[in-house]
C-alpha positions as CSV (number, residue, x, y, z in Angstrom):
1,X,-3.8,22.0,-3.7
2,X,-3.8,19.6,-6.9
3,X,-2.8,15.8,-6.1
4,X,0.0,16.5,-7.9
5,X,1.2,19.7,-5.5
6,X,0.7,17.6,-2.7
7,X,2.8,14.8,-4.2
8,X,5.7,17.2,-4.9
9,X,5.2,18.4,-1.1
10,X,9.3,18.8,0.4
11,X,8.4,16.9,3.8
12,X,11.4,16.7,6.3
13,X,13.8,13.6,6.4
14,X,17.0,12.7,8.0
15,X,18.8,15.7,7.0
16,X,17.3,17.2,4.2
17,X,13.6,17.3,2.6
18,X,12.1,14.9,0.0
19,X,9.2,14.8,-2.1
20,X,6.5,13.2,-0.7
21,X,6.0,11.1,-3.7
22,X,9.5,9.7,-2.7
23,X,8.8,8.9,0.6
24,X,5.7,7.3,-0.4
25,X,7.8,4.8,-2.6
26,X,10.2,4.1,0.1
27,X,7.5,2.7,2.2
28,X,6.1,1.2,-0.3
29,X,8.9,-0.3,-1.0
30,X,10.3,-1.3,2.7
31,X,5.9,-2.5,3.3
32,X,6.8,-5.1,0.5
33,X,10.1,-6.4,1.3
34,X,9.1,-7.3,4.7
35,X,5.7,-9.1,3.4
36,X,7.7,-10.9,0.9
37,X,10.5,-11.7,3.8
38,X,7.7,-12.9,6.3
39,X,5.9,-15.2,3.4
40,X,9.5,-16.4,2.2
41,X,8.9,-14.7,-1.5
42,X,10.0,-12.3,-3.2
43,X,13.7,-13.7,-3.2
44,X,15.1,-11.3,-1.0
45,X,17.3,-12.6,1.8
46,X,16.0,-12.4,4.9
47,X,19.6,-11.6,6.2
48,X,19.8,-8.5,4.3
49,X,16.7,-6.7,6.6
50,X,17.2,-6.6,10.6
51,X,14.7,-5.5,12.9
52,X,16.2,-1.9,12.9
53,X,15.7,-2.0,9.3
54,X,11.9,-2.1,10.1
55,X,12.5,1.0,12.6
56,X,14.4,2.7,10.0
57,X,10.9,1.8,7.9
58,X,8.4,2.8,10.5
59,X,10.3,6.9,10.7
60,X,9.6,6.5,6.7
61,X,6.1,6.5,7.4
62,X,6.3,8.7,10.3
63,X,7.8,11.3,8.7
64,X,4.7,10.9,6.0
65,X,2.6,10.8,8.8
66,X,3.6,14.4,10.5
67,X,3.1,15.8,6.7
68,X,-0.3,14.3,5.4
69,X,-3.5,15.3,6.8
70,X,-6.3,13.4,7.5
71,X,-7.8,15.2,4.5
72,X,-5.0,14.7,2.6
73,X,-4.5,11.2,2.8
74,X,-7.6,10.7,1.6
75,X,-6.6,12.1,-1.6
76,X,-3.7,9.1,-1.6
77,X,-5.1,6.2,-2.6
78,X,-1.7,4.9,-3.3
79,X,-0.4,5.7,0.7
80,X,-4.0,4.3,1.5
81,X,-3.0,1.3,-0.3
82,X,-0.3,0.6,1.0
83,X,-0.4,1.0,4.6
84,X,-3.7,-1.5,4.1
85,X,-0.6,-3.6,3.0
86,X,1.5,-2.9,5.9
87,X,-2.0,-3.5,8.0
88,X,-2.2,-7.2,6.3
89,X,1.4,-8.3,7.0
90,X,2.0,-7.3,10.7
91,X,0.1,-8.0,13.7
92,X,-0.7,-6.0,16.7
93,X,2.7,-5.3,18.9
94,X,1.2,-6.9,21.9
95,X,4.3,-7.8,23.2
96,X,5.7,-4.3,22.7
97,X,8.3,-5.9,20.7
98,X,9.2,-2.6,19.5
99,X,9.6,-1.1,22.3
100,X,13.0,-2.7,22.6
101,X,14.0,-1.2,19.0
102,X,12.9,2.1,19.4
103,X,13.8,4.9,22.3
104,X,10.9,7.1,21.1
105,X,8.4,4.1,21.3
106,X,6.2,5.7,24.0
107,X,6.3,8.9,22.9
108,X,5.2,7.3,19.3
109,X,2.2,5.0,20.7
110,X,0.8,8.3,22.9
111,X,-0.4,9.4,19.3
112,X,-3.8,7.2,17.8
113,X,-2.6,8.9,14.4
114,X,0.7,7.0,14.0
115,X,-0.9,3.8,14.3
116,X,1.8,2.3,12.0
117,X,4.6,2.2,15.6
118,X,1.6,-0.5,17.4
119,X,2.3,-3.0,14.4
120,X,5.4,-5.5,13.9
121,X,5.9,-9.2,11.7
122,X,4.7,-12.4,13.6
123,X,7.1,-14.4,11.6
124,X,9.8,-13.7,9.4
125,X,13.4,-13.1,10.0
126,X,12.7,-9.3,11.9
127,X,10.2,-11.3,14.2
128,X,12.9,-13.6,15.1
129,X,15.9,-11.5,15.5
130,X,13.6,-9.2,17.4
131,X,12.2,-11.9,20.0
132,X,15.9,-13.0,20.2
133,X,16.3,-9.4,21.8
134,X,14.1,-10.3,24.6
C-alpha cells in the first residue's frame, strides 16, 4: 500500500470513519494547542481547552493507534513527528493524573503501544484544572 493509500485509510471514529490523514491533523492540531497553552503562546486561551479536552485528544490518537502498524507508522514521518511533539510537551503521568479523567485508563496503560495515555502537561491550564480534581 502507497503512502498515499494508507493516508486515505477510513479508520473508525466517534460514529463514523475518517481518513487517516484527518485524524492525523486533529492531533496535530490538539499536540500544538496544548504546547502553545502550557508555554503561554500561541494566543489561544487557556480557558477554551479543559482537561477532558486533552482526553477527547488522547482517543484522537488512540483511534490512530488501533489503525497504524508498527510498520506503518514508520512510513509517517509526519505522525512520527508529531507525537515526538506530544513527547516534548508532557511529562510522564506519575501521579496518574489521568486516571481521574478517563474510565478506560487502566485498560489503556495495560497496552506498551498506546504510550500516548502514560503522558499529561506539568503546567499549563489542563495541569491545573486537572490537579484541582484531586
Amino acid at each position: 500500500m502507497s503512502e498515499i493509500n494508507l493516508l486515505e485509510t477510513p479508520i473508525r471514529y466517534g460514529p463514523g470513519e475518517r481518513p487517516l490523514y484527518e485524524l492525523i491533523n486533529l492531533w496535530a492540531y490538539e499536540v500544538l494547542t496544548y504546547r502553545d497553552i502550557a508555554l503561554g503562546e500561541g494566543g489561544h486561551n487557556p480557558r477554551n481547552r479543559w482537561a477532558q479536552d486533552f482526553v477527547g485528544a488522547l482517543h484522537i490518537r488512540q483511534a490512530i493507534g488501533r489503525a497504524v502498524s508498527e510498520s506503518d507508522l514508520a512510513r509517517l514521518p509526519v505522525l512520527q513527528a508529531v507525537d515526538t511533539l506530544h513527547l516534548q510537551s508532557t511529562e510522564p503521568d506519575d501521579k496518574r493524573v489521568l486516571r481521574l479523567l478517563e474510565p478506560y485508563y487502566d485498560q489503556f496503560i495495560s497496552n506498551p503501544s498506546w504510550w500516548w495515555w502514560t503522558r499529561f502537561p506539568s503546567t499549563g491550564a489542563v495541569f491545573e484544572e486537572a490537579v484541582g480534581m484531586k
